[in-house]
C-alpha positions in Angstrom: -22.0 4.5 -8.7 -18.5 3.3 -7.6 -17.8 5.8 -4.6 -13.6 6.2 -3.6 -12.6 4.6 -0.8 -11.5 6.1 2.4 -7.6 6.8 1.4 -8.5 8.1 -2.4 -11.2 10.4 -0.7 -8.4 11.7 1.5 -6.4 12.0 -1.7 -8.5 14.1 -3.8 -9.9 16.4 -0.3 -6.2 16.9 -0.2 -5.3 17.6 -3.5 -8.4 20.1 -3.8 -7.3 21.5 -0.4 -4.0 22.1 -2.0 -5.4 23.7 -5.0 -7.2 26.1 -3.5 -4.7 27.3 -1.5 -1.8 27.0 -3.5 -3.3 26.9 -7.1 -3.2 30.3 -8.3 0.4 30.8 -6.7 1.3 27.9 -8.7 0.3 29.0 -12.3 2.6 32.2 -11.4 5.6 30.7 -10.5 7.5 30.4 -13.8 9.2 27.4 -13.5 5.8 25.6 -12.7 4.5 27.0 -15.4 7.6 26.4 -17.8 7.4 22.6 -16.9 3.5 22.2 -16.6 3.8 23.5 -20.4 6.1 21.1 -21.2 3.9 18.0 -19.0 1.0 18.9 -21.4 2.7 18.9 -24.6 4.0 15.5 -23.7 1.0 14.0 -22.3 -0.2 15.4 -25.8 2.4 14.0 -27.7 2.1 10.5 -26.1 -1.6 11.0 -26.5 -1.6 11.5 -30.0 0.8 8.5 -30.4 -1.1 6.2 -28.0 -4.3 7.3 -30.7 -2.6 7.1 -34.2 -1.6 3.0 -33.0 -5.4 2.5 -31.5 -3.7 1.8 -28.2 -5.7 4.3 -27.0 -9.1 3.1 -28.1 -8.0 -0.1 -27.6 -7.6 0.1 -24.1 -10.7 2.4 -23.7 -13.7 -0.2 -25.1 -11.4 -2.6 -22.4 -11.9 -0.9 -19.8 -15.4 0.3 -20.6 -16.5 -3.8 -20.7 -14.8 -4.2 -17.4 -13.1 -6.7 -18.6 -9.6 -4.8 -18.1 -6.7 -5.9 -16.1 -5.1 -2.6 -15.7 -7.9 -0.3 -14.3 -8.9 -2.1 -11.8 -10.4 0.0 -8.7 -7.3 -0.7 -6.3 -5.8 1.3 -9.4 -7.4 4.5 -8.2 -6.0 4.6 -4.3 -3.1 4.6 -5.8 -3.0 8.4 -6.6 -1.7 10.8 -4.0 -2.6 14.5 -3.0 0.4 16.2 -5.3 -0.2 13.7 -8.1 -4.4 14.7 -8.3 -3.3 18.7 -8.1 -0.9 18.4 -10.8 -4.0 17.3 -12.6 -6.2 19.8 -11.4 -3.4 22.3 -12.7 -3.2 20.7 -15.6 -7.6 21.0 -15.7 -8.4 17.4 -14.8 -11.7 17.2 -13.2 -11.5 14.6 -9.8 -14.5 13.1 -9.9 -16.9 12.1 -6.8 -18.2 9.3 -8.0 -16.5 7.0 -10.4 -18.3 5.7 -13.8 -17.6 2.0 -14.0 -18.2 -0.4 -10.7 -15.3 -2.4 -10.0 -12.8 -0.2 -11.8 -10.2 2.6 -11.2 -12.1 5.5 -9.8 -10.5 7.9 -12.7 -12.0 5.4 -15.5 -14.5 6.4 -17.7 -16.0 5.2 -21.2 -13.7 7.2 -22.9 -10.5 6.3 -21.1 -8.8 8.0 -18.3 -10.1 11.2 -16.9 -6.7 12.3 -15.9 -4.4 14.3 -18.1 -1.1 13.1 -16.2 -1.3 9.4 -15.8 1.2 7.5 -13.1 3.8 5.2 -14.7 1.7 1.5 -14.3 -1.3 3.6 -16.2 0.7 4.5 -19.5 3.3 1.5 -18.7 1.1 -1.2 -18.4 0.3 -3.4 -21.8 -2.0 -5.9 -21.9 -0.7 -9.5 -24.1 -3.1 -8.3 -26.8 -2.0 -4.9 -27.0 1.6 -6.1 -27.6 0.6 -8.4 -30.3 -1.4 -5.4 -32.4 0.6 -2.0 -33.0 3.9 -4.0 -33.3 7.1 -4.2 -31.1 8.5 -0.9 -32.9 5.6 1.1 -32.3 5.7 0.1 -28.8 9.4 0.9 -28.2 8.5 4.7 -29.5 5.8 5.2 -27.2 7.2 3.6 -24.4 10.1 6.2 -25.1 7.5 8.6 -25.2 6.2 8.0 -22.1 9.7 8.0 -20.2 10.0 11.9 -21.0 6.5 12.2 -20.1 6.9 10.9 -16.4 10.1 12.4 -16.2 8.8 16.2 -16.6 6.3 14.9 -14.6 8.6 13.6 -11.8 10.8 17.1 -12.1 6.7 18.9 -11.5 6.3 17.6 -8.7 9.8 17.9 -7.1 9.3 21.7 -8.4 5.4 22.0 -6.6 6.6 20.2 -3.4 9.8 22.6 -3.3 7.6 25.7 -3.7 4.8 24.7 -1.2 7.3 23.9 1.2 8.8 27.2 0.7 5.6 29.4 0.7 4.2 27.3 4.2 7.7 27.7 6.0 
């Protein structure tokens, strides 16, 4: 199985470090929880639009051949400690080992294992996925995806500020 490398194993020993000291405190604080309510509903909404155009699908049999050009494993190193516990608050699994050799570490059959994705992950469209769900389609989910990593961006600014403010 594809193990992380040294600075993605720091990442995720980080992040769950983080969790457990900081997780609970976290899903208390109401504006965490005000905006990692709003995070999900957007990842869903994206989700749902990323499914309904077989984007989603599209990109998961991809990556699941290992013939992708967007999940590659460098991919994976690429997520930092505050990045991996938003997931974990948002109940992403980090897994130890990753499913497909060669690929991004959070890559499975299914798709991504992460519920909040960084910008290249949900930005990123392949020359045959801009062909197939048509250039209006695109335009709505790439809308879509702004809000999405800008709740995201305003989570983390929020989780840094508190974290920083319960250590000091």
């Amino acid at each position: 199985m594809n193990r992380p490398g040294g600075k993605l194993q720091k990442s995720i020993e980080e992040a769950l470090l983080l969790e457990e000291r900081f997780g609970a405190a976290c899903l208390h604080d109401p504006e965490s929880v005000r905006l990692l309510r709003r995070l999900r509903e957007e990842i869903r909404v994206t989700d749902a639009a990323m499914l309904q155009s077989g984007v989603a699908s599209a990109c998961a049999v991809c990556a699941a051949s290992g013939g992708g050009s967007c999940c590659f494993r460098e991919m994976g190193e690429d997520y930092g400690p505050m990045e991996l516990f938003m997931n974990l608050l948002l109940g992403s699994k980090l897994p130890q080992k990753g499913d497909l050799p060669g690929s991004c570490h959070f890559v499975g059959k299914n798709g991504c294992k992460l519920e909040a994705r960084q910008s290249f992950c949900l930005n990123y469209f392949c020359p045959d996925l801009k062909k197939s769900p048509g250039r209006e389609t695109l335009l709505g989910i790439q809308r879509l995806i702004g809000e999405q990593l800008l709740i995201g961006w305003e989570l983390e600014c929020v989780l840094t500020r508190f974290i920083k403010g319960t250590v000091n």
